[in-house]
C-alpha positions as CSV (number, residue, x, y, z in Angstrom):
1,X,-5.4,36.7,-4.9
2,X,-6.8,33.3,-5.3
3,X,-6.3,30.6,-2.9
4,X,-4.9,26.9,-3.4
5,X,-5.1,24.5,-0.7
6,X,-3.3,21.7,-1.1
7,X,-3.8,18.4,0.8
8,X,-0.5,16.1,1.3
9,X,2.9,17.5,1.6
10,X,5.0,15.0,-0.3
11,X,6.9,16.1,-3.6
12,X,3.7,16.3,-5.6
13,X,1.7,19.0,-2.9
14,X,5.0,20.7,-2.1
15,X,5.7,21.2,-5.8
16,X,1.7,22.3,-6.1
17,X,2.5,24.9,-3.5
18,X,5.6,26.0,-4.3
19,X,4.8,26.6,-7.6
20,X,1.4,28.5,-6.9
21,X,3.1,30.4,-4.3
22,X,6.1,31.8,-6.4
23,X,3.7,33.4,-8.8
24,X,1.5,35.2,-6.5
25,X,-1.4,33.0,-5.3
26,X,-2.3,32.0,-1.7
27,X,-1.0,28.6,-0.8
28,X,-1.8,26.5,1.9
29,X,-0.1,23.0,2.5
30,X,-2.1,20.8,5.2
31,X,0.5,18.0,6.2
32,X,0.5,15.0,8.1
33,X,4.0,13.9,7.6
34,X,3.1,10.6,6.3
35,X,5.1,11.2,3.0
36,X,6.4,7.5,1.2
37,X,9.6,10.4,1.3
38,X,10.4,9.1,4.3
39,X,11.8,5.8,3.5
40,X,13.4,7.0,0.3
41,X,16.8,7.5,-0.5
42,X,17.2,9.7,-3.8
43,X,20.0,8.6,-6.6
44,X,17.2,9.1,-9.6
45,X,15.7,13.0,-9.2
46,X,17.7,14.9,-11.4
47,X,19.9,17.6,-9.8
48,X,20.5,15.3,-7.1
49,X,23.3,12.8,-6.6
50,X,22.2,11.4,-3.3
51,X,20.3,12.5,-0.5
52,X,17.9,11.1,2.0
53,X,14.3,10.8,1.7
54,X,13.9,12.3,4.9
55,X,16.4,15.7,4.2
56,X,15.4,15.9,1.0
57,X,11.7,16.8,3.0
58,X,13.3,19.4,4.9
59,X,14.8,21.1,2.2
60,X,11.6,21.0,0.1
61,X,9.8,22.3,2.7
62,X,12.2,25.0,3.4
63,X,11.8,26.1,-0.2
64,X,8.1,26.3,-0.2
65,X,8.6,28.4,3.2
66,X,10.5,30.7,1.6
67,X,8.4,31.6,-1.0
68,X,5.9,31.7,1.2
69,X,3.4,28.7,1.1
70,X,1.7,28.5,4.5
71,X,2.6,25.1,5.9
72,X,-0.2,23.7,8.3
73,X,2.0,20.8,9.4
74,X,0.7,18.0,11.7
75,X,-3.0,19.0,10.4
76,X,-5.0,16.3,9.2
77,X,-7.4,16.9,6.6
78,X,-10.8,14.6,7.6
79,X,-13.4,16.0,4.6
80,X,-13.1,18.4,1.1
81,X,-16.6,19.6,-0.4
82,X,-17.4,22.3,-2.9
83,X,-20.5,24.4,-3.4
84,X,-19.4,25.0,-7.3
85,X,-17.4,28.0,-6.0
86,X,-14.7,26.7,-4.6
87,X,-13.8,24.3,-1.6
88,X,-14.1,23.3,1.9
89,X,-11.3,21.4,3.4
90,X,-12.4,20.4,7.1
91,X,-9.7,19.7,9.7
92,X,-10.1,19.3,13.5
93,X,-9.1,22.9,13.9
94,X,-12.3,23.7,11.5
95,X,-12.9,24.5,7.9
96,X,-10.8,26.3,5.7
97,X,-11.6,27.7,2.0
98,X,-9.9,27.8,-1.0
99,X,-10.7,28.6,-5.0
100,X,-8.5,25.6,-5.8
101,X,-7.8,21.9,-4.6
102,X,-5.4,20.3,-5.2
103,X,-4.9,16.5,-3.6
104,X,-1.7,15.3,-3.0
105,X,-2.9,12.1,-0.6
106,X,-0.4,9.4,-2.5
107,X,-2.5,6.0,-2.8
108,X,-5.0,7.2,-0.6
109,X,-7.5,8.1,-2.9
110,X,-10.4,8.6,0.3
111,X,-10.8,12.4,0.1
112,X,-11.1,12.4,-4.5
113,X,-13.9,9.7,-4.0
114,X,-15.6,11.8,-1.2
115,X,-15.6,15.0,-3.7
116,X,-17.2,13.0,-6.0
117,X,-14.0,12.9,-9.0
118,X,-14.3,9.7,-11.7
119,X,-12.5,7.2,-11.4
120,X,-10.8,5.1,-13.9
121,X,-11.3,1.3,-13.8
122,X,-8.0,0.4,-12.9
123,X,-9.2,2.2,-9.7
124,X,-7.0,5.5,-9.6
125,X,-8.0,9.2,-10.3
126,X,-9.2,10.1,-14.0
127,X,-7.2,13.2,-14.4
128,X,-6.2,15.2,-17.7
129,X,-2.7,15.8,-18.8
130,X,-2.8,18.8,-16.5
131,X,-4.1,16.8,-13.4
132,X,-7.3,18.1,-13.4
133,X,-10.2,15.9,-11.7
134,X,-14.0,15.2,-13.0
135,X,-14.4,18.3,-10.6
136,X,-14.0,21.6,-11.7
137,X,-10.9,23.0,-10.2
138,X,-9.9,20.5,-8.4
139,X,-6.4,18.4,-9.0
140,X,-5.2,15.2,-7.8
141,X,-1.7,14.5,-8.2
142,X,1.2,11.6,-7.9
143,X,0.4,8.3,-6.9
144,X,-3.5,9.3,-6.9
145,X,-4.0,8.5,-10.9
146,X,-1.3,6.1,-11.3
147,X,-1.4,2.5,-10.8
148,X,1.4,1.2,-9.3
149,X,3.6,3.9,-11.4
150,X,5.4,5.9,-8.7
151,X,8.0,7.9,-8.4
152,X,9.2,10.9,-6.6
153,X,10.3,13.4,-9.9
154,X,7.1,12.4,-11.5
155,X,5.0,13.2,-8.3
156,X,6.8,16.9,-8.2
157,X,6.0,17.4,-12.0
158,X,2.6,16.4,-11.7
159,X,2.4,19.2,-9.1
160,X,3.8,21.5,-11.2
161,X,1.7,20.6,-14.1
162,X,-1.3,21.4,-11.4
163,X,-0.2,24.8,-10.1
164,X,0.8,25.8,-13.7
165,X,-3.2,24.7,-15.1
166,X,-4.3,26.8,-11.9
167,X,-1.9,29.5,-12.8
168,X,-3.2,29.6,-16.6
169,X,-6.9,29.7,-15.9
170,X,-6.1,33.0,-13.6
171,X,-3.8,34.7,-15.3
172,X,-6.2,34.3,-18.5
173,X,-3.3,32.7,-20.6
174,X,-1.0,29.8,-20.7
175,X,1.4,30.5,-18.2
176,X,4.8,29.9,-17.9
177,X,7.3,29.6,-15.3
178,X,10.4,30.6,-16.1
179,X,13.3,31.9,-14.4
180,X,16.2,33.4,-15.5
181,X,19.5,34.3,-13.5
182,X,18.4,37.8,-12.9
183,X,14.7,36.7,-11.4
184,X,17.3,34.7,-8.6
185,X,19.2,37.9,-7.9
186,X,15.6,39.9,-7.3
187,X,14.1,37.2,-5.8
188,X,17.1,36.8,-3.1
189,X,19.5,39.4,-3.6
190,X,22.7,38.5,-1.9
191,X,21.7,35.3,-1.0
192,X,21.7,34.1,-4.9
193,X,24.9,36.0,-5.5
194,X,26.7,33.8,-2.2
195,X,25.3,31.0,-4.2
196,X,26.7,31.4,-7.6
């Protein structure tokens, strides 16, 4: 099973993780709480009508719990490196490994300079359309290639669009994520059937 570690646990890492996790690959979320989420009140995500930055966390992370993304909460991440097979992601508690990066660190673009990713001359992250870095593998999402052009929904697809390049280049194909109402009843059984 290939490994994702995924630095920042706002919309865009969450999403990352949740995402990877759900279709089989080993996720790993190192968070420092310091999501922009926080002072955010949602009326614009769609699916939403109005909740608190703040609860809107919880139940984000709840979801990625769920489908089992390993949260290391509280962990600060203070150095990512690769060797060209995957990545190093050094925390007080030591170094951690993954086959995949994926950064998630808002406007603090610190970590994608210190790998070594381009960087456009506005200053932000040169990604693809599928958030993909200058470095192989590795993924910087949200606010970390956008000037000034934030927003929460966009963040959480920019994930997605991550997890789903990471999921195409192991599966072999372009992969797809989609669910139907019988994947929520196999998935959670009675808990999806209370629901509907």
């Amino acid at each position: 099973m290939a490994s994702v570690a995924v630095v920042g646990g706002g919309p865009a890492g969450l999403s990352a993780a949740l995402f990877a996790a759900k279709n089989g690959l080993d996720a790993t979320v190192f968070d420092t709480d310091e999501t922009w989420m926080h002072k955010a009140h949602l009326f614009n995500y769609p699916g939403i009508g109005s909740i608190g930055g703040s609860e809107f966390m919880g139940v984000l992370r709840q979801q990625a719990d769920d489908f089992g993304v390993e949260r290391e909460q509280g962990v600060e991440v203070t150095g990512v490196s690769t060797d060209g097979d995957g990545f190093s992601v050094s925390t007080a508690d030591g170094d951690h490994t993954a086959d995949y990066l994926v950064l998630a660190t808002g406007a603090d673009r610190s970590l994608a300079e210190d790998l070594g990713c381009a960087m456009t001359d506005e200053g932000v992250v040169d990604v693809s359309v599928e958030m993909e870095t200058s470095i192989d593998d590795a993924y910087a999402t949200g606010a970390m290639g956008r000037t000034e052009e934030w927003q929460a929904v966009i963040s959480a697809g920019d994930g997605a669009a991550a997890a789903l390049n990471i999921l195409s280049k192991e599966k072999g194909d372009n992969y797809h994520d989609f669910d139907v109402p019988a994947d929520a009843t196999e998935t959670f059984g009675a808990m999806a059937d209370d629901e509907a």
